[in-house]
N, C-alpha and C positions, 0 to 999 in steps of 0.2 A: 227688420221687416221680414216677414215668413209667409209665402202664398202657398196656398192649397191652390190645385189645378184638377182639371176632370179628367186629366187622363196621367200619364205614367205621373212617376215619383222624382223622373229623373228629372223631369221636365225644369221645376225647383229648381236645381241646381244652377242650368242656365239660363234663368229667365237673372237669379240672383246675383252671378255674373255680371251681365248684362249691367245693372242698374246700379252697382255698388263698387263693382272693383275700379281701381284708377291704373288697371297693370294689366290687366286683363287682353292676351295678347290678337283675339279676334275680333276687335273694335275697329282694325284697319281689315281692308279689302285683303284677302288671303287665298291667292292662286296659285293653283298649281303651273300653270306656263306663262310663267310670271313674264316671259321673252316676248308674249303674246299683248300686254297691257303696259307699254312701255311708258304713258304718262302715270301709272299707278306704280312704277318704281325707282324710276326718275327724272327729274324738270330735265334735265341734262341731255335725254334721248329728244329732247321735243323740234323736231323740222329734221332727224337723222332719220333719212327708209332710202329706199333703191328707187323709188317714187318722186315726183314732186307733191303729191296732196298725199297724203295715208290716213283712212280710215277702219277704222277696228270695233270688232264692238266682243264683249265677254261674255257666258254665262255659266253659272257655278250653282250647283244643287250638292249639298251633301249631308251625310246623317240622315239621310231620309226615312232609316227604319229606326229612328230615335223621335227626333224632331227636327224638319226641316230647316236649313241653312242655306239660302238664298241669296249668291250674291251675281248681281249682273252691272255691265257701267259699257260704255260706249266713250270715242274718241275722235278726234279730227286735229290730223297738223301737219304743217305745212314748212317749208323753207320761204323766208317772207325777200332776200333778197342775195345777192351774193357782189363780191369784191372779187373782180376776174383779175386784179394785178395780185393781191396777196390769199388769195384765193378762201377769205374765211366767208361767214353766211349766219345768217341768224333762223330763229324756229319761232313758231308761234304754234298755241295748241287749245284746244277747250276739250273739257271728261268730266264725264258725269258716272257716279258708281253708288249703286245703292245696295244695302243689306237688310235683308227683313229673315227676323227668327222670334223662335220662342213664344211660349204660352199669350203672352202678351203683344204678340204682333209686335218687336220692335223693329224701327224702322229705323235707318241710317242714310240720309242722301246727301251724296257731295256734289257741287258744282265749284270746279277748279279751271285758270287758267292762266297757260305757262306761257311763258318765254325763256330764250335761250340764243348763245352767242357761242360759236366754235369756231375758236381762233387755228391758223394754221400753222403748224410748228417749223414747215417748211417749206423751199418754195416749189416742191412737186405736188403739194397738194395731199400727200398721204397718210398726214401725222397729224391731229389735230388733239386739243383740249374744249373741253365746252364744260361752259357753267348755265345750270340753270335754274329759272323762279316760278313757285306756282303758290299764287294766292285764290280764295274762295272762301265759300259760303258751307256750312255743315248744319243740317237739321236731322234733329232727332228725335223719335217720339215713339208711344206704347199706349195700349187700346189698356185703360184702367177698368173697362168692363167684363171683362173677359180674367180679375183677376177676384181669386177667393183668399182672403186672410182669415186668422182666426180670430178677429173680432167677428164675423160671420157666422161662426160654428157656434149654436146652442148645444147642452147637454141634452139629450134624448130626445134634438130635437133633428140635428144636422144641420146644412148648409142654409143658410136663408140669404139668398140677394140684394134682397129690400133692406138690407141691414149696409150703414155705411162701413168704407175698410178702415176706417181706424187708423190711416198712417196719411203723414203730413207730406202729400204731394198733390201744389198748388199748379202744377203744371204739367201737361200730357205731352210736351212737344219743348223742346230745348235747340235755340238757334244761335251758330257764334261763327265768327271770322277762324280762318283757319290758313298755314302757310309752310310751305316744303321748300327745299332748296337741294341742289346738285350737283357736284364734280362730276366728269367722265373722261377717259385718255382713250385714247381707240387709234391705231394702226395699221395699213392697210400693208400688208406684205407680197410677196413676188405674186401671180395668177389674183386669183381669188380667195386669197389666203388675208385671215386680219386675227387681231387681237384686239382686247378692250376691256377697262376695270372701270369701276366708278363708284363712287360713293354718294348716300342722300339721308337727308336728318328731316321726318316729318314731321308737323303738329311744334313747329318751334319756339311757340308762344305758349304749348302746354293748355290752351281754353278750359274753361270749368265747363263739364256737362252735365252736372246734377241737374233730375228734376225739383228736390227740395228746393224749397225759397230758403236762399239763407245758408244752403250749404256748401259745400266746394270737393266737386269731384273731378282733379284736374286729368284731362288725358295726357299720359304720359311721351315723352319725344320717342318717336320711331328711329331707328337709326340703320341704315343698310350701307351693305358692302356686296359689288357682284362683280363677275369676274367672266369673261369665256373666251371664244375665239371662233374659227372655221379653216381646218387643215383641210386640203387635198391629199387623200391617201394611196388614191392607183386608180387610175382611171376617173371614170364619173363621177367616182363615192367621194363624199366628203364628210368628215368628222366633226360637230359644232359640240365641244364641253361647255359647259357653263356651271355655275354658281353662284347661291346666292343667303347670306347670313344677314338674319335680324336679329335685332334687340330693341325690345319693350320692356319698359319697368323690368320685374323679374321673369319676362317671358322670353325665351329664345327659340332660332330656327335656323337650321341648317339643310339647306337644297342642294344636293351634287349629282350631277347628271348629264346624259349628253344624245344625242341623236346621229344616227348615221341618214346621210342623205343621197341619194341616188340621181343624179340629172339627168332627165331626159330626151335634155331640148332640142326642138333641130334650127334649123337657119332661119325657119318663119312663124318659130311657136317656143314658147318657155313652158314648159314642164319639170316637174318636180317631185319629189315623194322622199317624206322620212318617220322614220319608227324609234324612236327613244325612249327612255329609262332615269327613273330621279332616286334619289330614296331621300326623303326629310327625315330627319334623325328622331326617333322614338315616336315616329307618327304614323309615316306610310310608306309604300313602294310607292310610284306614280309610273305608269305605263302610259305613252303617247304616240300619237300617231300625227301628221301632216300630209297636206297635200297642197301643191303649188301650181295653178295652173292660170296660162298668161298674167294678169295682173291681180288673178283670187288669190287669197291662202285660206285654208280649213284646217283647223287643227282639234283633235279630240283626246282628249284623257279621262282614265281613270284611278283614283287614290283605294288601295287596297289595304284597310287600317290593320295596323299593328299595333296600337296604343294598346292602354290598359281597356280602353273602352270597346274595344276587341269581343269582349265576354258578351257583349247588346249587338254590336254590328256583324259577327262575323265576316268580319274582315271587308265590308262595304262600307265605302267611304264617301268620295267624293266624282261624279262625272263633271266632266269641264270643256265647251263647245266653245271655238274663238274662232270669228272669221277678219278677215284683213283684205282691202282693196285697197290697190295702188292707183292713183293717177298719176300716167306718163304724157307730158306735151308731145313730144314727136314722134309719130308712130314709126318713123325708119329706125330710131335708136329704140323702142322698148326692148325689145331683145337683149338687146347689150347693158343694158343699165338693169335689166330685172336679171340677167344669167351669169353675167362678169362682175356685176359694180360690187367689190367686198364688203358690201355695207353688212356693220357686226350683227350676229344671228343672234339673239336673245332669248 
């Protein structure tokens, strides 16, 4: 299948992507503060915040002076009960994240949702594991009018619309069951000091997302590993490194990076602010920023490409806006549960 488009050349390339590859590594949601969309990295974090309810919501624009790459998703989850003798506690969560690109309008929406169980390793309470599940719904689809083939193109005549495309696609829109799953270890240390690794395997059932009748384009298993912590270094400041490696079919990605945070709270207000640095390995720099205030967070980045695709964007990538509210039941303790509680930075 080969479409002409009305505008760039390049356009082709990912519309073709898009609808044909089964590896193809921008098929999942693809953030830069991935610490910001904790159910889109793993079932594992779901009911873990400094919070009792947390909501989040993401938005991602990039390639803009290419063709636009739209992805935004929204979140809600909660701690559903807890066991005050062994101190573990379960999560529940619902996210939805959608992706729309390319010549063809395509469109990606997921509705997922999670549970989770974070059993306590000890009985202070500070050492736990947690496993978690997220099953849903994934629809897919692409505006076939807006696309030109070359069954279309007459000789000396050009583009004619009125002419059918010539390729066997019986369906504009592709609907299938979808399912993720999660480890995570997470440590809370002396002050406000913690650590935390974990692992998560997307799309574990592999679904076909062809539009063809009849053909079979399986999306291939996501597979992550992430890693970080939050050191106190001298004072206020506090260091959060983090990391985070995928693999899809033969796609890979490597995120190393870390923010410095500065607290500014006092005894009747949680305040906050951090400035960090990523670099994805032969993609981007990522520059971020935060900002913490009572139970908000605002966080903004932007991806500064280095690819080869470098030559088209000068170096413009991706901007990425993530807000987060927390709901705290007792208002005499928010303070202390949003400024002390090590709950891991992501």
């Amino acid at each position: 299948m080969r479409f002409k488009v009305k505008s760039l050349e390049l356009k082709v390339a990912f519309v073709f992507m898009f609808l044909v590859s089964n590896s193809i590594f921008g098929l999942d949601p693809h953030f830069s503060q991935f610490y910001a969309s904790p159910l889109t990295l793993n079932p594992a974090l779901t009911g873990l915040s400094a919070g009792d309810v947390r909501l989040a919501a993401i938005y991602r624009t990039q390639w803009a002076s290419i063709d636009p790459f739209i992805s935004y998703g929204a979140s809600a989850d909660m701690s559903i009960w807890r066991d005050n003798d062994n101190n573990d506690f379960g999560g529940i969560g619902l996210s939805m994240v959608n992706d729309k690109t390319g010549a063809l309008d395509y469109s990606g929406q997921r509705y997922m949702f999670s549970l989770s169980y974070h059993k306590s390793l000890n009985a202070k309470g500070d050492h736990y594991l947690a496993l978690g599940f997220q099953g849903g719904v994934v629809q897919n689809s692409i505006d076939l009018s807006k696309a030109q083939t070359s069954s279309q193109w007459q000789d000396f005549v050009g583009y004619d619309e009125g002419l059918p495309i010539g390729e066997n696609i019986s369906n504009t829109a592709v609907t299938y069951p979808d399912f993720q799953a999660g480890l995570m270890w997470y440590k809370y240390l002396n002050g406000n000091n913690s650590l935390f690794a974990g692992g998560s395997v997307f799309h574990i059932t592999e679904p076909n997302q062809s539009f063809i009748t009849g053909a079979t384009n399986k999306l291939s298993r996501r597979y992550v590993a992430h890693a970080g912590g939050r050191v106190g270094i001298f004072g206020k400041f506090n260091l959060t490194p983090s990391m985070i490696y995928m693999l899809q079919g033969v796609g890979k990605e490597l995120n190393l990076g870390g923010s410095f945070e500065y607290d500014m709270s006092t005894s009747s207000e949680y305040k906050m602010v951090a400035l960090g640095a990523w670099f994805r390995n032969k993609d981007a720099f990522i520059l971020a920023g935060r900002i913490d205030y009572k139970n908000l967070n605002l966080g903004v980045s932007y991806d500064l490409n280095i690819s080869d695709l470098n030559n088209v964007t000068n170096l413009r990538g991706g901007l990425e806006i993530t807000l987060t509210y927390l709901f705290v039941k007792s208002s005499e303790t928010q303070i202390d549960n949003l400024s002390t509680n090590p709950c891991p930075r992501l």
